[in-house]
ROVOTOR-888630 format. One record per residue (C-alpha): residue in one letter; x, y, z. Coordinates in steps of 0.1 Angstrom, whole numbers, plus 2048, in hexadecimal, padded with zeros to 3 digits. Example, Ala and Ser with C-alpha at 12.3 -4.5 7.8 and 13.67 -1.06 7.14 Angstrom:
residues 2
> residu px py pz
> A 87B 7D3 84E
> S 889 7F5 847
***
This chain:
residues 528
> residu px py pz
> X 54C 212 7BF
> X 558 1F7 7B0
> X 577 1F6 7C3
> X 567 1FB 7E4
> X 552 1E0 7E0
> X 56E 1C8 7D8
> X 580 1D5 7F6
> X 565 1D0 80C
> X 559 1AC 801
> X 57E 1A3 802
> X 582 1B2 824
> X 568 1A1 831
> X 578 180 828
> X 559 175 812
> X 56A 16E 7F5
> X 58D 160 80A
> X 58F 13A 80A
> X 598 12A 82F
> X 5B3 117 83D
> X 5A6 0F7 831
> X 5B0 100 809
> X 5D9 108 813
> X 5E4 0ED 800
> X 602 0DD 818
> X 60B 0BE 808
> X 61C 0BA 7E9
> X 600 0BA 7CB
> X 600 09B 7B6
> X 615 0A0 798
> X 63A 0A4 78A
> X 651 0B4 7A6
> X 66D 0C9 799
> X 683 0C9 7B9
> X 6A0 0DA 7C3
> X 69F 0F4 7A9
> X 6A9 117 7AE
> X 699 13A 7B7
> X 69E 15E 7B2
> X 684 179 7B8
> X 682 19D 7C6
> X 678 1A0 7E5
> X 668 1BA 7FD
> X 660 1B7 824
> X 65B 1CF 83F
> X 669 1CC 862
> X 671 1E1 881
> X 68D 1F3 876
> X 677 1FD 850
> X 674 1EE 82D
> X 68B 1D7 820
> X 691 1D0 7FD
> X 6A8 1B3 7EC
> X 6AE 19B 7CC
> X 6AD 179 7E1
> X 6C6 161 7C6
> X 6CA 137 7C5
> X 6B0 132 7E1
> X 6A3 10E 7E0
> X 681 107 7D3
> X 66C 0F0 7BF
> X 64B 0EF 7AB
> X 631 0D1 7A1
> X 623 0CE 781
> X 603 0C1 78E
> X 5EF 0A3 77B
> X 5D5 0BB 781
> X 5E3 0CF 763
> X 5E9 0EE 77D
> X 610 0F5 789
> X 613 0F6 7AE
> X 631 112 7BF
> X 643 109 7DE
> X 648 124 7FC
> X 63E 144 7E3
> X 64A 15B 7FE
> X 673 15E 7FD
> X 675 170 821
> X 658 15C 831
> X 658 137 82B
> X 632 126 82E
> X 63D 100 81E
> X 61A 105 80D
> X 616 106 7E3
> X 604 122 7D2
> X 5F2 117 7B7
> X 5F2 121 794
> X 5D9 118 77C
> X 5DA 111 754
> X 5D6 12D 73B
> X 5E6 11F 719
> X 604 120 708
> X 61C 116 72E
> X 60B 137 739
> X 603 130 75E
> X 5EC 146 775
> X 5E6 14C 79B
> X 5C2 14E 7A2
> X 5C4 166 7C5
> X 5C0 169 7E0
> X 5CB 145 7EE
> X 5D0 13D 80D
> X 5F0 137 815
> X 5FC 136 839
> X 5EC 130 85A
> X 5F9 140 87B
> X 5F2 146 89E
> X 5EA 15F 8B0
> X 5D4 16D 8D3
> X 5B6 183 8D2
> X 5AB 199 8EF
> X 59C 180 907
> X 5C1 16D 902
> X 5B0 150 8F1
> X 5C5 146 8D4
> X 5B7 145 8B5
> X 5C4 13D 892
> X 5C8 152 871
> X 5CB 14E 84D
> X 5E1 162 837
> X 5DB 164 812
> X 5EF 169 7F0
> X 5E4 185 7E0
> X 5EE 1A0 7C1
> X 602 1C0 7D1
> X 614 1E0 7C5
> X 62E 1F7 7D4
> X 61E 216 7E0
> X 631 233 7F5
> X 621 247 815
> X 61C 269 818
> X 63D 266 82B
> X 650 254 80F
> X 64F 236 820
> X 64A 218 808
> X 62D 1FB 80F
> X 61A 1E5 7FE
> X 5F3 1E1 7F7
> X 5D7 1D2 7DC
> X 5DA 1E3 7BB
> X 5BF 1F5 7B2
> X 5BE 1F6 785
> X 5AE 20F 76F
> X 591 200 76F
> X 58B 202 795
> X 58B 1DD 797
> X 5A5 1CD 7AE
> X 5C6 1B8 79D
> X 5C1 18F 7AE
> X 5D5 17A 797
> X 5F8 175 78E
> X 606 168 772
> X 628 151 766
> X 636 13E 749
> X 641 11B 749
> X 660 115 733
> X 67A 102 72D
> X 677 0F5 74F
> X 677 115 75F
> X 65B 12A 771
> X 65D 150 770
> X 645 16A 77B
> X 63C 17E 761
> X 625 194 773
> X 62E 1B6 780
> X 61F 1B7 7A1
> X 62F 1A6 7C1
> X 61C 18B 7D1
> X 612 19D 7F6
> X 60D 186 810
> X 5E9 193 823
> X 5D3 193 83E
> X 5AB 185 83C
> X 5A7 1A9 83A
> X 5BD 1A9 81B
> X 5D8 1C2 830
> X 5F9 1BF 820
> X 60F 1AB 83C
> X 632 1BA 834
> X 63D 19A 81D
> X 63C 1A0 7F6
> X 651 18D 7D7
> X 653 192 7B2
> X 665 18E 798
> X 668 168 7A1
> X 67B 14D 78E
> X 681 129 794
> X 698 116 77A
> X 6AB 0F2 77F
> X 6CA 0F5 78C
> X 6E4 0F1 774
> X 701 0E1 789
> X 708 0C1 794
> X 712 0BA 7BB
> X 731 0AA 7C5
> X 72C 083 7D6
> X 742 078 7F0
> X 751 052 7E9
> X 73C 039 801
> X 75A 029 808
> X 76C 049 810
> X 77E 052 839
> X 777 06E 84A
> X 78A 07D 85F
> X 786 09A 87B
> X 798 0B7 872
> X 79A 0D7 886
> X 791 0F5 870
> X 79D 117 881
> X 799 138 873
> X 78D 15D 877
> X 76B 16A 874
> X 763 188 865
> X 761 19A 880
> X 785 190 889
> X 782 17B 8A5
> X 791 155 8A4
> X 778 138 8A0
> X 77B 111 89B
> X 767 0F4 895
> X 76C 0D1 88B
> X 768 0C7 866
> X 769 0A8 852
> X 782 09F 836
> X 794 084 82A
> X 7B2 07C 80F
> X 7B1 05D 7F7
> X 7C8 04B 7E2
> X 7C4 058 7C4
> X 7C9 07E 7CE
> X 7A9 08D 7D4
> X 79F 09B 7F9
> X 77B 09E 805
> X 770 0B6 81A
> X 74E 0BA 825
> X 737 0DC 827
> X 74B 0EC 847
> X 728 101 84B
> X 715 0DF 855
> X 732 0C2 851
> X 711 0B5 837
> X 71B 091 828
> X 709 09E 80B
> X 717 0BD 806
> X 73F 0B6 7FB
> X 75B 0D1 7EF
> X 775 0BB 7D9
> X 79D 0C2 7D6
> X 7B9 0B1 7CB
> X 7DA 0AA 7DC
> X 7FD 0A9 7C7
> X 80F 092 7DF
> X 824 0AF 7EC
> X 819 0CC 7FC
> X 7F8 0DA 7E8
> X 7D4 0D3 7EB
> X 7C4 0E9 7D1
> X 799 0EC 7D7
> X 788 0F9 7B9
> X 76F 116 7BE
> X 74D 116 7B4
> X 749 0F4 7BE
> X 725 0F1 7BD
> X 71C 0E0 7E3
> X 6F7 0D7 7DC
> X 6D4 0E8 7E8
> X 6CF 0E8 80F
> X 6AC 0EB 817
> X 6BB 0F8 83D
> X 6C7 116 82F
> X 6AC 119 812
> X 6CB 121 7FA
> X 6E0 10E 7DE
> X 707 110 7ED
> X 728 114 7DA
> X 74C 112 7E6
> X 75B 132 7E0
> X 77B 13F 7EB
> X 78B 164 7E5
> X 7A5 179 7F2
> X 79D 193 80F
> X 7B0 1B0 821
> X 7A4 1BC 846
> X 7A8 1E4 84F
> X 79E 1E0 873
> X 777 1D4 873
> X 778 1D9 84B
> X 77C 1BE 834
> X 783 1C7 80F
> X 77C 1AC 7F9
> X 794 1A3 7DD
> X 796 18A 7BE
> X 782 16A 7BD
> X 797 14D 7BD
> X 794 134 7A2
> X 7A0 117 7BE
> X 7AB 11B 7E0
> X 7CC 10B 7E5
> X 7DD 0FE 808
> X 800 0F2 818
> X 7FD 0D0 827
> X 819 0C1 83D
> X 825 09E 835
> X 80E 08C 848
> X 7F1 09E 841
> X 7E7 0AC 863
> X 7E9 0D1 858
> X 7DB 0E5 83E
> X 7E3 10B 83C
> X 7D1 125 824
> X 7E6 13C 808
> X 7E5 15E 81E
> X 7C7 177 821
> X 7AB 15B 815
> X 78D 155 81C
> X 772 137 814
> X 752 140 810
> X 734 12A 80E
> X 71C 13C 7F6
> X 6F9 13E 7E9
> X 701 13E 7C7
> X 723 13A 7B3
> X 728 161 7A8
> X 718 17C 7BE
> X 723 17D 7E3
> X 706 16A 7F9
> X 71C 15E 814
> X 70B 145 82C
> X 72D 140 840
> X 74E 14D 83F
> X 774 140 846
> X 78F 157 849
> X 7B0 149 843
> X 7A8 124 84B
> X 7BE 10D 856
> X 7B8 0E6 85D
> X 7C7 0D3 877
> X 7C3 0AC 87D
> X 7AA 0AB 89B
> X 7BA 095 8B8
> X 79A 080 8CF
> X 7A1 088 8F2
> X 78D 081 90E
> X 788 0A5 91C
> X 774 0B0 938
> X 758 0CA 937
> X 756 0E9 951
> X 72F 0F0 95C
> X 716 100 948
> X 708 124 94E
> X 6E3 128 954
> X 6D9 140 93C
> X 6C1 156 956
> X 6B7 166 93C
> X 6A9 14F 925
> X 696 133 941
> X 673 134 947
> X 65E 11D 95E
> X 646 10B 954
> X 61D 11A 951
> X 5FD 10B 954
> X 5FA 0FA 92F
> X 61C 102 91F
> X 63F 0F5 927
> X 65A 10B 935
> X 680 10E 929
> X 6A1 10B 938
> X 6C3 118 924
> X 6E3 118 92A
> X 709 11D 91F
> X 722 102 91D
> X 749 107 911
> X 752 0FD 8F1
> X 775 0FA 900
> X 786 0E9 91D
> X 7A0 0F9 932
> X 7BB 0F3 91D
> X 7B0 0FD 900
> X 7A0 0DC 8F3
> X 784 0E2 8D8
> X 764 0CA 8E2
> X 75A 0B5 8C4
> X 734 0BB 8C5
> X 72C 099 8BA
> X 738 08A 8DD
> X 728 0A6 8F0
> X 70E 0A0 906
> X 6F6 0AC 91D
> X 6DE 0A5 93C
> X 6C3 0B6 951
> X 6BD 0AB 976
> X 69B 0B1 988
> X 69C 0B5 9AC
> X 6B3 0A3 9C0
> X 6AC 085 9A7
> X 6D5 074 9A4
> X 6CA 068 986
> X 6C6 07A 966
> X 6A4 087 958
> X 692 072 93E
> X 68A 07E 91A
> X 66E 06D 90C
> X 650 073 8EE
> X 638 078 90B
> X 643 09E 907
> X 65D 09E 8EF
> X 64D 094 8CB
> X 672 08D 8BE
> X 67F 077 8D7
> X 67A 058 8C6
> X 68C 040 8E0
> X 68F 04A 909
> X 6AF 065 90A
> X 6C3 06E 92A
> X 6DF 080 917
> X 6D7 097 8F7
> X 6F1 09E 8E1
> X 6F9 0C9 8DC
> X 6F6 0C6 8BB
> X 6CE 0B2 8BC
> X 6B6 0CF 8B5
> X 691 0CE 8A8
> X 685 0EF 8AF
> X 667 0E6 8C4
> X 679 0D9 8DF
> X 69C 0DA 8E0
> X 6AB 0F9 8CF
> X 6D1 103 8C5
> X 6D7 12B 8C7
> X 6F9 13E 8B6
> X 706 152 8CE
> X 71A 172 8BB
> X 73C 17C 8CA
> X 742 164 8DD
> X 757 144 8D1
> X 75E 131 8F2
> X 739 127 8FA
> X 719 11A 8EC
> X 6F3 11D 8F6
> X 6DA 102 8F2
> X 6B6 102 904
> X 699 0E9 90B
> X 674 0E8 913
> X 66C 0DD 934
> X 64A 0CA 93C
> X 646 0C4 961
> X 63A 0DF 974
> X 645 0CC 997
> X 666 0CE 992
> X 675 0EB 9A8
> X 69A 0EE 99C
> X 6A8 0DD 97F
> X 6D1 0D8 976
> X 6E4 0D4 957
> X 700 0C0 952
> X 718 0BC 930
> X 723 099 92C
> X 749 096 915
> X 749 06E 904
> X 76D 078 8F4
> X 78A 064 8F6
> X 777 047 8FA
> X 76E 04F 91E
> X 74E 063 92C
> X 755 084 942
> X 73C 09D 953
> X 739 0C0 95E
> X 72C 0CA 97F
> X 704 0CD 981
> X 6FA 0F0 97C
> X 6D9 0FB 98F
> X 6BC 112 987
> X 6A4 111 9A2
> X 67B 11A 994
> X 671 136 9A1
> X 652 12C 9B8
> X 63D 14A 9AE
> X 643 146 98D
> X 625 133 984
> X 60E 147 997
> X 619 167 986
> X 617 15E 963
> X 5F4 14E 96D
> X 5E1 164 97C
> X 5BE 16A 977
> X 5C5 192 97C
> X 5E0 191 962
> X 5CE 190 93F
> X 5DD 18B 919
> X 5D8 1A7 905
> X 5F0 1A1 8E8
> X 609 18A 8D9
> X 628 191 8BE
> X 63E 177 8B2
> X 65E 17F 8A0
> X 67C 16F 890
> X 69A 16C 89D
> X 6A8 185 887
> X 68C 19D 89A
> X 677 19F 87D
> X 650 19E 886
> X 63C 183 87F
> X 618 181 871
> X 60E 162 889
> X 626 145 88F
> X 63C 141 877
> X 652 122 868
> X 674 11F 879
> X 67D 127 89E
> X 668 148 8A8
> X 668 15E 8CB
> X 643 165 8D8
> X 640 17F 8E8
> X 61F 181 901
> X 615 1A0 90F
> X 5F9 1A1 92B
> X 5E4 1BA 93B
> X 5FD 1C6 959
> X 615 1CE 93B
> X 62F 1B2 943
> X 63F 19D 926
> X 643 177 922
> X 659 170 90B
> X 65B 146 8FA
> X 66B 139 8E2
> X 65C 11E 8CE
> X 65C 10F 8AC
> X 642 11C 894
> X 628 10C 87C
***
């Protein structure tokens, strides 16, 4: 009875704080930033459970003046940048009073009115079907009475769960969500990241090498030598000033990159990185991993414009300096001094597909595919890439400003490829395929009937353009996806790994609207 009762009340949402308690802002206090994670964690998708042991992810905690210690993101697979609190229990015991609310997301009921929802923290065990399917729900103790608190330790500047339940992420109606951790640990990192010199030269380097899949991919990278030996190269995952792999150069013919180089936490990637290198062999489409290396050596030419890998290596930006938790890899990578030509771009490709006009209250989308190369060969430098939309027949270039676009700080004509905010302008990864790129952005005037794209090239100190490519709106677009007979009867959002959301989630997500006829809209849009 007990139990049913607790059920019930809980269900009910009497006893679930709102929206207004998620505590988003950093509690006042000590912050411990930048220190490292490890937990178990459990999720449930489309394709069935998943299970995992999620190492060196980036996270922090506040030691609040308030006496109570505050966790950041408590979900490994499901950021919400909100803090779960725990509260005092003597002796750097710690304990999580539950349910708190912890995320808010969006979603539409049955009139298509969109409403929001609040998702809470809450005590969960691992329980199996009648099918022997695993899933989470509330645990129930001997007592009848329902588990609602978890508890830690604080030591030694380190905060470890020391509870044996996961914390399940849950509905109002305390239904388990498919997103559960335990076993959680946060500690200080115990590395120091490498600085580049302020006075140090950069230089554009061409970084070519194999994927894993085989195929043959470049990009441009920074590095420079000094004059007493050492060479800089930055992060080739991100080219991050902030995140710097150190070597040393004998004068002759050797630059020698120690491994484990620890590269710094990057909040992007939610993960600490390393520089790691080992040795590889490739049996068609498998790769059998050999012996870490303890450095990674390269040949350099006498002037410094080449550098070419010992054979059958790889570099491998990691999470973590032991277990393999590759974020990129480079197969065989070689570095040649990039030359600054003034190269010409061929038109961009409408991406059909992926364009939508736009609807009464909500902006529409246009993407499209641009070469990475020119006809010869020449890689683009994304940093002097540009491009342009046209409306109409309008000879002049469409306007960006913060009338729609929130981060447009200053009137823009020509956005860079590589400017992304994930609520207007969005950069996608398109696998297999290494000669082109796909960018997209949010439209906001519904008068416009045809719109072009053009990529601008600022290389060589000289400015080229493509041909305008067109996509004409289509004029019963509008009236189609507004009309009165055509109702909303459900909404799904998902990652863009396909995983279902609960609501809106943080990152870019794909919305998926389904109305009454049984048609499909499909958006993409950044979440809360």
């Amino acid at each position: 009875m007990a139990l049913a009762l607790a059920l019930a009340s809980m269900a009910a949402g009497a006893q679930n704080p709102g929206a207004e308690t998620i505590i988003r802002q950093q509690p006042a206090g000590t912050l411990h930033d930048n220190y490292a994670r490890s937990s178990y964690y459990f999720y449930t998708s489309y394709s069935g459970a998943l299970y995992g042991l999620d190492l060196w992810s980036t996270s922090r905690y506040v030691e609040g003046d308030d006496g109570c210690v505050y966790l950041y993101n408590p979900f490994s697979q499901l950021p919400t940048r909100t803090w779960l609190k725990l509260d005092p229990a003597g002796n750097g015991k710690y304990v999580a009073h539950l349910p708190q609310a912890i995320r808010e997301g969006e979603t539409y009921d049955e009139e298509g009115n969109l409403t929001k929802k609040v998702y809470y923290a809450f005590p969960v065990k691992e329980y199996e079907t009648s099918e022997g399917e695993p899933f989470c729900k509330i645990d129930t103790l001997a007592n009848g009475t329902v588990k609602n608190e978890i508890s830690f330790v604080l030591r030694n500047d380190s905060l470890i769960m020391t509870d044996d339940n996961y914390i399940g992420l849950m509905t109002e109606q305390m239904k388990w969500t498919g997103y559960a951790d335990t076993d959680i640990k946060v500690g200080k990192v115990k590395y120091k990241a490498n600085t580049l010199p302020k006075d140090i030269a950069l230089q554009d380097y061409r970084l070519s090498y194999q994927t894993k899949t085989g195929g043959n991919e470049q990009k441009i990278v920074k590095m420079a030598f000094d004059n007493d030996g050492k060479v800089y190269l930055l992060n080739p995952y991100n080219n991050s000033t902030s995140e710097v792999i150190i070597g040393t150069y004998d004068g002759n013919k050797t630059v020698n990159f120690p491994t484990r180089q620890y590269l710094g936490p990057d909040w992007a990637t939610t993960h600490h990185l390393f520089f790691m290198a080992r040795g590889y062999e490739r049996e068609g489409q498998q790769i059998n991993y050999t012996d870490w290396y303890d450095s990674f050596k390269m040949t350099v030419d006498g002037d410094k414009k080449t550098l070419n890998p010992q054979a059958s290596s790889v570099i491998i930006i990691n999470a973590g300096d032991s277990l393999q938790y590759a974020l990129s890899y480079y197969f065989d990578p070689t570095l040649t001094r990039y030359e600054d030509l003034s190269l010409t771009p061929s038109a961009p490709i409408i991406d059909t597909m992926s364009v939508q006009p736009c609807t009464e209250g909500a902006p529409g989308f246009i993407s499209f595919f641009f070469d990475r190369y020119d006809e010869a060969g020449n890689l683009f430098d994304n940093t002097k890439y540009y491009y342009r939309l046209y409306a109409d027949d309008d000879t002049t270039p469409y306007t960006f400003t913060d009338d729609n676009y929130v981060n447009v700080s200053t009137p823009m004509t020509e956005v860079p490829v590589n400017f992304v905010d994930y609520i207007d302008f969005f950069i996608y990864t398109l696998q297999g395929n290494d000669k082109q790129l796909e960018r997209s952005v949010n439209i906001y005037d519904g008068s416009v009937a045809r719109w072009g794209v053009q990529m601008v090239y600022k290389g060589g100190n000289k400015d080229t353009v493509s041909p305008i490519s067109w996509w004409n709106v289509p004029t019963t677009a509008i009236n189609a996806v507004t009309s009165p007979t055509k109702k909303i009867v459900g909404t799904e959002y998902y990652d863009l790994s396909g995983r279902r959301l609960n609501g809106r989630g943080d990152g870019l997500n794909i919305k998926v609207t389904i109305f009454s006829d049984g048609t499909r809209r499909v958006t993409k849009l950044q979440g809360k």
